[in-house]
N, C-alpha and C positions, 0 to 999 in steps of 0.2 A: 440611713444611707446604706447601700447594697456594700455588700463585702463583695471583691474578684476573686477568685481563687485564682493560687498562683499554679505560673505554668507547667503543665508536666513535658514528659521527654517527650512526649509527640508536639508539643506545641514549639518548642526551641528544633524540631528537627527539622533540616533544610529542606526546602522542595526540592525533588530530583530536576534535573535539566528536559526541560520537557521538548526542548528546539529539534532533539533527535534521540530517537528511539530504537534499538535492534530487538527482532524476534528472530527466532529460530524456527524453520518452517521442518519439522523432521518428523513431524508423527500428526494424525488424524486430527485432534486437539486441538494442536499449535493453530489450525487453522481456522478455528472458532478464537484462541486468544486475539487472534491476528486481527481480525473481525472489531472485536471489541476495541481494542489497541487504534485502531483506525478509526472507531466512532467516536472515541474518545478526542483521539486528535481535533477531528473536523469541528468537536462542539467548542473544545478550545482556541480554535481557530477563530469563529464566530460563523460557522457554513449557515444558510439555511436549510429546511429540511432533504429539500430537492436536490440539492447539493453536497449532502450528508447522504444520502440512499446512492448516487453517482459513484463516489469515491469509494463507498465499504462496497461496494458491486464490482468496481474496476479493480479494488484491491483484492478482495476473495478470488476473482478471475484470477490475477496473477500469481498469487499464491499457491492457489490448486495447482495452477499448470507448472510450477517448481516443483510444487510437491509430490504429480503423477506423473510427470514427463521427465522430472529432472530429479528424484530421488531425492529432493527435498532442496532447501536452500536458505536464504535471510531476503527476510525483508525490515528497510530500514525507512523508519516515517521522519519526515524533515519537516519543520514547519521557517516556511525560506518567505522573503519579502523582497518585491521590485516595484520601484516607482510607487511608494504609500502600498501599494497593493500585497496583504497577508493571503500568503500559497500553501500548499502540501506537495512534499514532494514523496513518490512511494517510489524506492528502491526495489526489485524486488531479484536477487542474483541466484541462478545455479550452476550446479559442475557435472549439468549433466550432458545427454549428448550435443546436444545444442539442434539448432534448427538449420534444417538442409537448403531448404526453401522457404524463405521470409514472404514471398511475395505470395505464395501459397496462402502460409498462414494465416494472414488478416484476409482474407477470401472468407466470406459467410460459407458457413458447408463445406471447411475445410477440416478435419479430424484425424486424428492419429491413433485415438480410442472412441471411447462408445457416447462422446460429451457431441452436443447438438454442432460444434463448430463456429460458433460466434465467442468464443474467446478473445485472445489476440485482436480481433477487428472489433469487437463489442467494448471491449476494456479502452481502446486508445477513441471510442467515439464516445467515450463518457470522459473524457479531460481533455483538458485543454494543447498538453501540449506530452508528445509520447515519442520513446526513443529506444530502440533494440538493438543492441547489440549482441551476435551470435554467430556461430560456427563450429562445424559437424568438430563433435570430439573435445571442444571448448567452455560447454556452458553457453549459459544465455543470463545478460541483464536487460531488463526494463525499467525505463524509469520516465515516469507520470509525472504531472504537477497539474491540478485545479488550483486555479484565482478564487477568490474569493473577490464580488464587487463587481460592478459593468465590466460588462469587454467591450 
């Protein structure tokens, strides 16, 4: 009969709470963890792949532009549920100047530096459901949710 060995401290150690996650978007890096941090999510979630490349694109979007626009910021992964249906939700907030013109922004070919300008419009055309709040001098949050499941 097989012997178990007994458990060590990793095995009696809690899982962390995976429903919400904080990163700190403040240096170059953070925004490869953030990356990962977000793929991680989406597998836990149960995304498929197509849906999995969506979200770490719409998130990387968001991040960068906290990061270069807004001197950094947080983003927070949420993994939120309505009607049977498992979601992601990405936070993503800064304290930087904030955005003068929103309606600008999501305009393809709209730039404020040397990035192609499908930002903001490219990130909120990869989920489901996108919401900005911002003004000159305030910061700016976003905040995304892909479904996972028919829509």
């Amino acid at each position: 009969m097989p012997t178990i060995p007994p458990p060590t401290s990793a095995d009696r150690r809690p899982e962390p709470d995976s429903s919400r996650v904080t990163h700190e978007i403040r240096a170059e890096e953070d925004l490869l963890s953030a990356r990962h941090a977000v793929r991680e999510a989406t597998l836990h979630a149960g995304f498929g792949l197509v849906d999995q490349t969506r979200i770490v694109t719409a998130a990387s979007e968001l991040a960068r532009n906290a990061y270069v626009h807004g001197g950094g910021g947080t983003l927070v992964i949420e993994s939120v549920r309505r009607s049977g249906r498992q979601g992601l939700r990405l936070s993503v907030s800064d304290d930087g100047p904030g955005i003068a013109d929103l309606d600008a922004a999501f305009t393809d070919g709209y730039t404020t530096g040397a990035g192609l300008g499908h930002g903001l419009g490219g990130a909120r055309r990869l989920m489901d459901e996108f919401d900005v709040t911002s003004a000159p001098g305030r910061g700016t949050t976003v905040t995304a949710v892909r479904w996972n499941g028919p829509r």
